[in-house]
C-alpha positions as MATLAB code, in Angstrom:
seq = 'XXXXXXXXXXXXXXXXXXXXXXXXXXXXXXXXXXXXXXXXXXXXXXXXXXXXXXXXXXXXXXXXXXXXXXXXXXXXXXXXXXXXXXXXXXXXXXXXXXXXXXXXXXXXXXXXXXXXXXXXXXXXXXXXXXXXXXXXXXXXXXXXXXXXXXXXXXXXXXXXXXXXXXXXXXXXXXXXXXXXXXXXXXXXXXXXXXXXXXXXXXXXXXXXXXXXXXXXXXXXXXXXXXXXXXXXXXXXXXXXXXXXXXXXXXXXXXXXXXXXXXXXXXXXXXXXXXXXXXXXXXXXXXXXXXXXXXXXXXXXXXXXXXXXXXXXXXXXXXXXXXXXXXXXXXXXXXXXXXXXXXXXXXXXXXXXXXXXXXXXXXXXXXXXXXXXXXXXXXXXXXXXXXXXXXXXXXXXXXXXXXXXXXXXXXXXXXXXXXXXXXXXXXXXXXXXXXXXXXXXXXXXXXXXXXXXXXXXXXXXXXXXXXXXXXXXXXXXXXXXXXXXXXXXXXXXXXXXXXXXXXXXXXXXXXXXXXXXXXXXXXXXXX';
ca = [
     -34.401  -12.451    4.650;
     -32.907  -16.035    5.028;
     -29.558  -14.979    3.740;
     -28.885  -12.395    6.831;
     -28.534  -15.811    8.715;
     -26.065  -17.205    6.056;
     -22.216  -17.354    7.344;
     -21.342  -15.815    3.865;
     -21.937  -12.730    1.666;
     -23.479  -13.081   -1.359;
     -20.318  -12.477   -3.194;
     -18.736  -15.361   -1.471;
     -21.524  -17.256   -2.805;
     -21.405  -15.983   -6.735;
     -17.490  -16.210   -6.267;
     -17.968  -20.174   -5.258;
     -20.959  -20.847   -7.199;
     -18.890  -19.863  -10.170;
     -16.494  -22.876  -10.008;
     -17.579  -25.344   -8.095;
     -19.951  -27.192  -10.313;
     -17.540  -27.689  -13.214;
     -14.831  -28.421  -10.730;
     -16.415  -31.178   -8.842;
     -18.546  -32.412  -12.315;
     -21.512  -31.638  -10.826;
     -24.848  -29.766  -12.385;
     -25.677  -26.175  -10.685;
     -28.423  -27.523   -8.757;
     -26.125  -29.642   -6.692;
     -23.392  -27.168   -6.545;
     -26.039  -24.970   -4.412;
     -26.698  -27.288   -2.067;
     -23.805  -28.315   -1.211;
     -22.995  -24.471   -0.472;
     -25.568  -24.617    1.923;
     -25.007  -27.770    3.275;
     -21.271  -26.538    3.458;
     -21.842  -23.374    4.643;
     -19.313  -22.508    7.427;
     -16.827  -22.974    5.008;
     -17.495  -21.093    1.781;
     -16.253  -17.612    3.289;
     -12.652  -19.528    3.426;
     -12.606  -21.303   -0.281;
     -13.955  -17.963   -1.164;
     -11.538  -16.326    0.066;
      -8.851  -19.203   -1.702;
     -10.205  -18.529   -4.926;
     -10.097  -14.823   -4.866;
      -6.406  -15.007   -3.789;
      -5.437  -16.854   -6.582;
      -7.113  -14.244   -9.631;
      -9.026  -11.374  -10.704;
     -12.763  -10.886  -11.433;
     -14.171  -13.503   -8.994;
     -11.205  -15.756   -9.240;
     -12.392  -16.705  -12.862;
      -8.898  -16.012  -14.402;
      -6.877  -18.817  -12.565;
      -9.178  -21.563  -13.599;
      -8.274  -22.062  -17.389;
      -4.249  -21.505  -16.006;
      -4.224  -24.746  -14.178;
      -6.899  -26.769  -15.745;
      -9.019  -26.825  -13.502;
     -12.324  -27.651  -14.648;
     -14.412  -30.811  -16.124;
     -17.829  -29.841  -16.836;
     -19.774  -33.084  -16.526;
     -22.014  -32.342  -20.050;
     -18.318  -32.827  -21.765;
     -17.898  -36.076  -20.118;
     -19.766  -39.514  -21.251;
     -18.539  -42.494  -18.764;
     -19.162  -46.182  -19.543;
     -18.182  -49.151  -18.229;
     -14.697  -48.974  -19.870;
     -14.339  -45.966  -20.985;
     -14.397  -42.348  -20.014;
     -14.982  -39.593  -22.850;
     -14.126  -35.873  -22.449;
     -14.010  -33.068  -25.268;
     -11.148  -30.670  -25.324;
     -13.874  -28.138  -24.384;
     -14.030  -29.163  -21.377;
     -10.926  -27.081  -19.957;
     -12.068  -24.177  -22.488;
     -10.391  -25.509  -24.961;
      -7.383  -24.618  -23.565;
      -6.220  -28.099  -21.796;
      -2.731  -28.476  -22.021;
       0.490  -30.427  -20.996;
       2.549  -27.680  -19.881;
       2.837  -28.955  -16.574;
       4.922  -31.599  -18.469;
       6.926  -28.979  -19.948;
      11.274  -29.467  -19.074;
      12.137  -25.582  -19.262;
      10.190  -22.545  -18.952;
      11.099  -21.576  -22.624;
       7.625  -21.347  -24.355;
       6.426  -19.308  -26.852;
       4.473  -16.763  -24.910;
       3.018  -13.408  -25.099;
       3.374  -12.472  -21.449;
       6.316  -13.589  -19.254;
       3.722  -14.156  -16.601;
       2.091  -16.689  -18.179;
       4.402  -19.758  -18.629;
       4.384  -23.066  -17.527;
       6.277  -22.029  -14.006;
       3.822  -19.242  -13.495;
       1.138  -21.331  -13.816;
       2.551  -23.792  -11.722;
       2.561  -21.450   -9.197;
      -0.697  -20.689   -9.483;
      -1.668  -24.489   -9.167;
       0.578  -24.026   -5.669;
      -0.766  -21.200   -4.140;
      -4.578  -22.568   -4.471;
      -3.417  -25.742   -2.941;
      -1.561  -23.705   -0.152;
      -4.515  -21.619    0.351;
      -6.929  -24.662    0.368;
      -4.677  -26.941    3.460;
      -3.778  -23.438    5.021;
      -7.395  -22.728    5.569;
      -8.451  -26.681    5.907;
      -5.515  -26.687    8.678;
      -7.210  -23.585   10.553;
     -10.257  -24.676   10.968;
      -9.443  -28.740   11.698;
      -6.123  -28.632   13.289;
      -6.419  -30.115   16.347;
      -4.267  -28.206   18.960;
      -0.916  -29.466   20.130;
      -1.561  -32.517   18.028;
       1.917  -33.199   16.070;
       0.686  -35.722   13.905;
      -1.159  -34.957   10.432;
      -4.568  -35.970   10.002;
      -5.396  -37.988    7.469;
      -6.662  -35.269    5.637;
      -3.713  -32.975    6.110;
      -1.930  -36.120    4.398;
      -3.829  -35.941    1.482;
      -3.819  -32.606    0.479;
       0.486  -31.986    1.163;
       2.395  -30.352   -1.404;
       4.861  -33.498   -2.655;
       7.669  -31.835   -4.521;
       9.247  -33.054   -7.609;
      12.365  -31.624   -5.659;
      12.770  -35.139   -3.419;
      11.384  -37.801   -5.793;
      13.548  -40.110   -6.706;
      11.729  -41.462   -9.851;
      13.877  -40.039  -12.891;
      10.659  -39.517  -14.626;
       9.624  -36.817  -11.948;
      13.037  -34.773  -12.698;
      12.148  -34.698  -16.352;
       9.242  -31.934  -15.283;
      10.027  -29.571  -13.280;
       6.576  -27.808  -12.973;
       4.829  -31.438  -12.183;
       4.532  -30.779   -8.261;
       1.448  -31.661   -6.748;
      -0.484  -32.964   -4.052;
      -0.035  -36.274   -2.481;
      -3.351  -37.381   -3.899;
      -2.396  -36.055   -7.516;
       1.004  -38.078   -7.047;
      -0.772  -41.472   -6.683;
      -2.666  -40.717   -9.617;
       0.952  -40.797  -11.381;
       1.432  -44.226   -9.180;
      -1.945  -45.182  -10.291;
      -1.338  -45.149  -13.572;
       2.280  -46.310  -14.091;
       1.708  -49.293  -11.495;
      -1.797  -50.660  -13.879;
       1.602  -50.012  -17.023;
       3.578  -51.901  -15.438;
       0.921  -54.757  -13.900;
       0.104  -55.180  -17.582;
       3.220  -55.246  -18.630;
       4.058  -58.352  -16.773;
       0.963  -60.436  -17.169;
       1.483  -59.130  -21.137;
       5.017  -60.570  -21.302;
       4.219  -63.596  -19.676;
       1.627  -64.305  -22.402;
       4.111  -63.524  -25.213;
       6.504  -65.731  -23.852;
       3.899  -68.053  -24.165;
       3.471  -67.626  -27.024;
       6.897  -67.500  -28.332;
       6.639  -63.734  -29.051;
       9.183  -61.143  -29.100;
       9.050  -57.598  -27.998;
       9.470  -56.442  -31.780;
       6.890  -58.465  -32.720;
       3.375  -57.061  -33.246;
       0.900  -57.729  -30.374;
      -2.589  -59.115  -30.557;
      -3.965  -55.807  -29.356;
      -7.431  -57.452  -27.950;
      -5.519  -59.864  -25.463;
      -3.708  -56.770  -24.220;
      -6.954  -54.927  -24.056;
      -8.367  -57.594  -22.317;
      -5.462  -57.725  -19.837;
      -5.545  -53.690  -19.013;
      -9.500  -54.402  -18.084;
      -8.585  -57.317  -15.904;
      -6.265  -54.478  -14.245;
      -8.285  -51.851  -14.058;
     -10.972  -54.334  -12.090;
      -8.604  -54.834  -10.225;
      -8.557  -51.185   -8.900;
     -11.932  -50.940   -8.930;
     -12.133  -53.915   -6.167;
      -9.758  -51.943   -4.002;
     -11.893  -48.976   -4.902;
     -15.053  -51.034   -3.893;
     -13.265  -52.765   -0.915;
     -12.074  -49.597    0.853;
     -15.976  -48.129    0.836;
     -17.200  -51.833    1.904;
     -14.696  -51.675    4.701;
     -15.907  -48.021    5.500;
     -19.533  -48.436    6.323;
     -18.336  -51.729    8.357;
     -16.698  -49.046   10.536;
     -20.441  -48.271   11.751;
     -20.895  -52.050   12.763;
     -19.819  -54.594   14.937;
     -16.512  -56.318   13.835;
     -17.278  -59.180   16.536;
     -20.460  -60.065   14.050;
     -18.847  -59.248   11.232;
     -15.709  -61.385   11.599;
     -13.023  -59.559   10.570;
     -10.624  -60.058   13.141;
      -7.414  -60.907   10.811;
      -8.262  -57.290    8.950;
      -8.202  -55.482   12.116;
      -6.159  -52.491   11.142;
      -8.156  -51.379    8.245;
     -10.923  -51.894   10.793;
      -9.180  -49.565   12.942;
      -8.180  -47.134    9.865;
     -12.289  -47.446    8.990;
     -12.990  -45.771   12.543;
     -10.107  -43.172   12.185;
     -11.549  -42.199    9.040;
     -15.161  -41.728   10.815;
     -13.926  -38.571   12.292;
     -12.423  -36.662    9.335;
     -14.076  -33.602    8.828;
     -16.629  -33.607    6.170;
     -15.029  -30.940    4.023;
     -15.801  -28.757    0.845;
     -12.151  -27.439    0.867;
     -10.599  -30.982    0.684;
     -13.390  -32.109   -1.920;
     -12.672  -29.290   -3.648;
      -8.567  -29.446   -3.577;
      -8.674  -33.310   -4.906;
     -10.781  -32.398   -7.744;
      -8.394  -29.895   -8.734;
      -5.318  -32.581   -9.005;
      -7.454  -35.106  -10.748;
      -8.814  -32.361  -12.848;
      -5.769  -31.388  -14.225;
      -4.771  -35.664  -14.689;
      -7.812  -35.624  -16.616;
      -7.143  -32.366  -18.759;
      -3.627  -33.801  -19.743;
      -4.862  -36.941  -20.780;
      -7.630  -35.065  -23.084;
      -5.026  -33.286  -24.308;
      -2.967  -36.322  -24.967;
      -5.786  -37.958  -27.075;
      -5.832  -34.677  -29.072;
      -2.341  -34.795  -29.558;
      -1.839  -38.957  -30.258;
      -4.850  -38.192  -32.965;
      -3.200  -35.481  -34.894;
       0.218  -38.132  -34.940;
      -1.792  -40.561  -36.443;
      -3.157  -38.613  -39.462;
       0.395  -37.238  -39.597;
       2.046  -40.208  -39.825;
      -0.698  -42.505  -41.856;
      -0.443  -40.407  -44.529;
       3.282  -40.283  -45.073;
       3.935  -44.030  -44.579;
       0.963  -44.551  -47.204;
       2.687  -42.753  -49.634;
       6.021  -44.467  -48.899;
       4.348  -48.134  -49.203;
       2.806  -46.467  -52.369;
       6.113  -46.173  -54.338;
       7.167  -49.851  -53.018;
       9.097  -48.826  -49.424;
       7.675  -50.928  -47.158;
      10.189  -52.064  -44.760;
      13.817  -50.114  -42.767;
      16.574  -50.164  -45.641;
      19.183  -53.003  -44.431;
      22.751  -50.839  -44.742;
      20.822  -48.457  -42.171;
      20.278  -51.937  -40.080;
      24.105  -52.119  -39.909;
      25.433  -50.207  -37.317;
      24.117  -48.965  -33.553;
      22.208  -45.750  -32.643;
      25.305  -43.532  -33.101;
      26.837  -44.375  -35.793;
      23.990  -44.621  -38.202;
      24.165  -40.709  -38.231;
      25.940  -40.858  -41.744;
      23.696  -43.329  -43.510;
      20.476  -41.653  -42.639;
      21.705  -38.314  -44.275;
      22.781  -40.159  -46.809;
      19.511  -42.156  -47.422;
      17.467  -38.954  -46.965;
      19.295  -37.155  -49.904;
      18.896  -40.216  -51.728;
      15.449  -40.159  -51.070;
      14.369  -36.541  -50.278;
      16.868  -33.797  -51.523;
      16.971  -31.901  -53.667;
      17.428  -34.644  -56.335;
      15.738  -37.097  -54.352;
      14.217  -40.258  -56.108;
      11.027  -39.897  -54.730;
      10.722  -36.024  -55.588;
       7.474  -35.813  -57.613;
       7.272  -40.061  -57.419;
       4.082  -39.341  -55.570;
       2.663  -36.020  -55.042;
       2.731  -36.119  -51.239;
       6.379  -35.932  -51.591;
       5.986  -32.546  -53.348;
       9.603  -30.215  -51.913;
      13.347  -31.192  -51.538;
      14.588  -31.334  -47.980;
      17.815  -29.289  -47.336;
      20.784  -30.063  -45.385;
      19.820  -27.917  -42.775;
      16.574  -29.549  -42.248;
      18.578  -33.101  -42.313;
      20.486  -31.588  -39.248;
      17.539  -30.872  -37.410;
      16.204  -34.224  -38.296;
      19.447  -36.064  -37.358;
      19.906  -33.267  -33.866;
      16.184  -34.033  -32.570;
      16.353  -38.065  -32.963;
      18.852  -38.157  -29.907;
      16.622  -35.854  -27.473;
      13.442  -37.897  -28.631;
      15.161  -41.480  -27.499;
      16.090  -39.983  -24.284;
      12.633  -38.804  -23.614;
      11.205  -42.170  -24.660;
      13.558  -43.876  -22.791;
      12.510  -42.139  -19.878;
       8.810  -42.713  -20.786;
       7.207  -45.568  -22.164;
       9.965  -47.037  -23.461;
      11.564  -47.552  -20.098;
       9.056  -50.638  -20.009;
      11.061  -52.084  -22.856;
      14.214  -50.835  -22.725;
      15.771  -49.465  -19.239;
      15.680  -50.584  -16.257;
      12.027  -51.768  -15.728;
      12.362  -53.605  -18.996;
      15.485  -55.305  -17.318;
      13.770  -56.119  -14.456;
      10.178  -57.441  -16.770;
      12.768  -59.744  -18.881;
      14.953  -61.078  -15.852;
      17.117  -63.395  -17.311;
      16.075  -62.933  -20.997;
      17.988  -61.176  -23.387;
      17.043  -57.465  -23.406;
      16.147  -55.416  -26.934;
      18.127  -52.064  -27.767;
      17.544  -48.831  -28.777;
      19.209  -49.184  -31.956;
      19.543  -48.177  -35.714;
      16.543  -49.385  -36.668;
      14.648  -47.106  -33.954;
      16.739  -44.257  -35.030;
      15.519  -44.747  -38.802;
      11.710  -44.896  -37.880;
      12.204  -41.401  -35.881;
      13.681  -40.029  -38.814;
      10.305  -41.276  -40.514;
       8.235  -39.741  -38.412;
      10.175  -36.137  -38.035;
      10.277  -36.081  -42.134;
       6.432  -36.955  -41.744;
       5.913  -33.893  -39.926;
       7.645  -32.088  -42.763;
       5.506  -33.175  -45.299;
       2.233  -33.396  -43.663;
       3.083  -29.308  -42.228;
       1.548  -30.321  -38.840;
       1.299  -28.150  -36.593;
      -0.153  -28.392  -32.581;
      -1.245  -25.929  -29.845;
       1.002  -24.272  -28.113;
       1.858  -25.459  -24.158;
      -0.288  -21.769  -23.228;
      -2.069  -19.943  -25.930;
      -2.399  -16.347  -26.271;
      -4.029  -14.194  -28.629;
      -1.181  -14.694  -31.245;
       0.333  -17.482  -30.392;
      -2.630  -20.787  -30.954;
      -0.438  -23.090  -32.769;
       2.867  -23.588  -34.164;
       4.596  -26.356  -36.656;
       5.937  -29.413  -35.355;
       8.913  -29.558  -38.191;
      11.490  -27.221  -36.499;
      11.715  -23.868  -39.592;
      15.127  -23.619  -41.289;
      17.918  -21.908  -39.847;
      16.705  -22.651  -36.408;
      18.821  -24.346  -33.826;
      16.732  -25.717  -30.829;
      18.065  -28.550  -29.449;
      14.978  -30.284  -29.147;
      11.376  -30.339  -29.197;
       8.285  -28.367  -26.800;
       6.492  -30.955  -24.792;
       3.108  -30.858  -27.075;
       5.454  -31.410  -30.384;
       7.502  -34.532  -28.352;
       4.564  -35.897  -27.695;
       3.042  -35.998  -30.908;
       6.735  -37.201  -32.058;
       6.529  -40.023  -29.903;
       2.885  -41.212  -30.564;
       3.429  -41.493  -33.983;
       6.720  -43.512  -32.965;
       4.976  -45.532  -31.297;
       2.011  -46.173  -33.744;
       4.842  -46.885  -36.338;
       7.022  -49.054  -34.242;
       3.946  -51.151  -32.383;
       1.765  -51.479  -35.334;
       4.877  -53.640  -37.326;
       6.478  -56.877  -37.266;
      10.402  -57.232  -37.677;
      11.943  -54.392  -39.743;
       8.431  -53.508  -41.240;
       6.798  -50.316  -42.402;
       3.522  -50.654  -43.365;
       0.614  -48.268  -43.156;
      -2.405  -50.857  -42.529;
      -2.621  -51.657  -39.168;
      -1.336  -47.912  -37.848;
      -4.890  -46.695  -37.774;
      -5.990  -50.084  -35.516;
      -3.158  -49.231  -32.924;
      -3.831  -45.684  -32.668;
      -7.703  -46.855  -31.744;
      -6.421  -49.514  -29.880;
      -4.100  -46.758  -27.437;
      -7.022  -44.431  -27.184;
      -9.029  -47.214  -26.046;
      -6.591  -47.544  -23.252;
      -5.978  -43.800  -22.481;
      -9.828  -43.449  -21.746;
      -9.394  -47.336  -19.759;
      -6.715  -44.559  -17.592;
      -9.249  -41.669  -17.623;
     -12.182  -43.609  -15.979;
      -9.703  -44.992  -13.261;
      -8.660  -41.362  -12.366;
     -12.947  -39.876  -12.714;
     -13.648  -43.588  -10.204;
     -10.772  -42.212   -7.416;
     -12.404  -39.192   -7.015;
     -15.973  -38.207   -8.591;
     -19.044  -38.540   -6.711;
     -17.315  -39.903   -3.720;
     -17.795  -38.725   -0.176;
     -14.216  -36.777    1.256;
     -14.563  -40.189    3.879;
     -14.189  -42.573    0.719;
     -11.869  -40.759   -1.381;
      -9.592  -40.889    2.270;
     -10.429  -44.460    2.707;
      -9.360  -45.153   -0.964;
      -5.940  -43.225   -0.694;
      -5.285  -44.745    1.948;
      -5.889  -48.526    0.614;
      -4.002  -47.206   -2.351;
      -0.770  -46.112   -0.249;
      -0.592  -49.723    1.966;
      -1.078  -51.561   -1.525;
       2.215  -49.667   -3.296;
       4.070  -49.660    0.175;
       3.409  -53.133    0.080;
       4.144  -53.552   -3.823;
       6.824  -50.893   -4.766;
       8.302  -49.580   -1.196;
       7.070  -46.098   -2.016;
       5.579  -43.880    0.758;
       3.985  -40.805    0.852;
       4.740  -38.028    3.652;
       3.250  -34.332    4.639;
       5.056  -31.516    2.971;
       3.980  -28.358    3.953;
       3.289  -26.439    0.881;
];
């Protein structure tokens, strides 16, 4: 009887009810009422959803990672926990990918397919938010127009943006990339300061609880402008003459602007989906960083086993390029066919060929350029430059180029192998170690990554020209620690936050980096 008075069928409902609780983290209880409470606008995200896939929109949500189902999730203070289940099991970083070659059943489903997918639900979501809030002959975006515009990798100039093509998102799932590379690089100078300090070098190993300690300091730090945009909200309802807060007048003034935004389901909804998907990557990034380390453990065990325990110094000689002769050479001393180590130790149980050195030797180059453009830009390009001012700056060199050899001979041995970028039916996993008598020119995006973690856990985890085993399994705990550290800062933006607090916090967040890095953010239409 009460539903007749309802502004939505009952398949709007079901098709609603279906997603929203494991999109906004919320039990099924609370997803009802905020239908009700949100009631006016169901028939439109209903009619989003539906748009965007087949039986009742169910089929898009896997696509575009959509979903955290709060039982998957355990938060603490300094932490934030979520199981690879949570996305179905399907979380993924092919949003990350550089080219639409995948291995995948269906040409349909591929990494720009699905990127399209994550498009046209965002398009759908400001299209209808637009039609029902727009206020007429008003030029200006609101500020929640602002939030939800499509920013296009197209016009960033951030190289790291260019590297993936399918990255596009909203403006709010941009400064989650902000977010995150700003608390890097905040880190990164308080970090350096205390090595120079402390008379450390950059190839030196860290003491991993200082730097701990610094990223919490950081994240804090967010959390106060987290706290201080809410504070500064509900002051909006108050007096500023008794408050005294005359020399903070404009976010005073921004306070009251934000008092009028619409209280809106489709916004709520359309952030959740771009810090879903953050939070999906990053799950899938712990997966990933985990499989590296058994990878990579295991073979640099053995190696210490039979007395290697440190770069070989005729590889030390030369620079990046030219060290392409003595790393075949020292891999057919060490590996082929009448390797030394053949049967020294029975990990190190078949030859390698030439053809797998020349994979070995053809992938190193791609995997510098990618780290280069990654973390490693912190230490080596132009942000490194900037961290080390005056001081002399470290380089990419030989002995870099030796420990990825290490770590792609590593993945021969141990036969890893990781999920592929979209799984089918067929298709769950392939082998990180490229098979003989191929010729790609470089890794997928799930086997660079696990490339590069174990790089990292190598390179990080020694002093000087080491290679040593014992302390790999600390730093790989020590860089999940920080991952989840990242995690809870994205699941504090957004979860269980009013659409007026996640707008006051965006905001907050754009004057700070305006004010910190020059960047802006502007309304696309998507």
């Amino acid at each position: 009887m009460g539903r007749a008075n309802k502004p939505y069928s009952r398949h709007d409902r079901e098709v609603v009810l279906s997603h929203l609780a494991d999109v906004l983290s919320i039990d099924q209880t609370q997803a009802s009422d905020l239908i009700d409470r949100y009631a006016d606008e169901i028939p439109a995200l209903a009619r989003v959803l539906l748009g965007a896939g087949t039986d009742n929109g169910r089929q898009w949500s896997s696509s575009i990672l959509a979903k955290i189902p709060r039982n998957f999730c355990s938060i603490g203070d300094y932490s934030c926990v979520i199981s690879k289940q949570a996305g179905g099991g399907r979380s993924s970083l092919k949003f990350l990918a550089s080219t639409d070659n995948v291995d995948v059943e269906d040409v349909k489903n591929s990494p720009s397919a699905h990127a399209e997918t994550y498009r046209a639900i965002h398009r759908g979501l400001y299209a209808e938010y637009g039609r029902r809030y727009k206020v007429p002959g008003c030029e200006d975006a609101s500020i929640g127009e602002l939030l939800m515009s499509w920013f296009d990798v197209e016009n960033a100039v951030n190289k790291e943006f260019s590297r993936h093509p399918w990255s596009s998102d909203t403006n709010l799932g941009q400064v989650l990339f902000f977010l995150e590379n700003g608390l890097e690089w905040n880190v990164k100078v308080q970090f350096s300061n205390y090595k120079e300090f402390k008379s450390r070098g950059f190839n030196v190993a860290s003491p991993w609880s200082v730097e701990f300690a610094t990223y919490k300091v950081e994240l804090d730090r967010y959390f106060g402008i987290f706290d201080s945009a809410v504070f500064k909200l509900n002051l909006s309802n108050f007096n500023s003459d008794a408050l005294g807060i005359h020399d903070d007048w404009s976010l005073y003034e921004l306070a009251k602007e934000i008092d009028g935004i619409p209280d809106s389901l489709l916004l709520l909804f359309g952030v959740h989906l771009s810090v879903n998907k953050a939070l999906n990557e990053a799950v899938t990034q712990n997966e990933i960083h985990h499989s590296a380390f058994e990878m990579v453990n295991a073979f640099v065990s053995a190696l210490n086993d039979v007395g290697i325990t440190e770069a070989p110094e005729h590889v030390l000689e030369h620079s990046f390029e030219d060290c392409e002769e003595a790393l075949r050479d020292l891999m057919l001393d060490w590996f082929g066919p009448r390797g030394m180590l053949l049967g020294k130790h029975s990990y190190f149980k078949k030859p390698l060929f030439e053809s797998d050195i020349d994979n070995v030797l053809r992938w190193t180059v791609p995997l510098r350029d990618a780290y280069l453009n990654g973390r490693g830009a912190f230490e080596f390009g132009e942000l490194g430059r900037r961290l080390q001012a005056a001081k002399s700056m470290p380089c990419f060199d030989s002995f870099h180029r030796f420990l990825l050899v290490v770590v792609l001979i590593s993945a021969y041995y141990g036969g890893v192998s990781v999920d592929h970028e979209i799984m089918g039916a067929k298709n769950r996993g392939k082998a990180v170690f490229p098979a003989r008598g191929t010729q790609r020119s470089g890794p997928s995006v799930h086997v660079e990554e696990l490339l590069l973690a174990a790089f990292g856990q190598i390179y990080y985890s020694n002093s000087s020209f080491s290679l040593i085993a014992e302390d790999v399994f600390s730093y790989a705990e020590h860089r999940k620690n920080i991952r989840e550290l990242k995690m809870l800062l994205f699941w504090r933006f957004v979860k269980d936050r009013s659409v007026r607090e996640i707008c006051m916090i965006f905001l907050m967040l754009r004057q700070s980096m305006l004010e910190e890095a020059g960047v802006d953010f502007y309304p696309l239409s998507p």
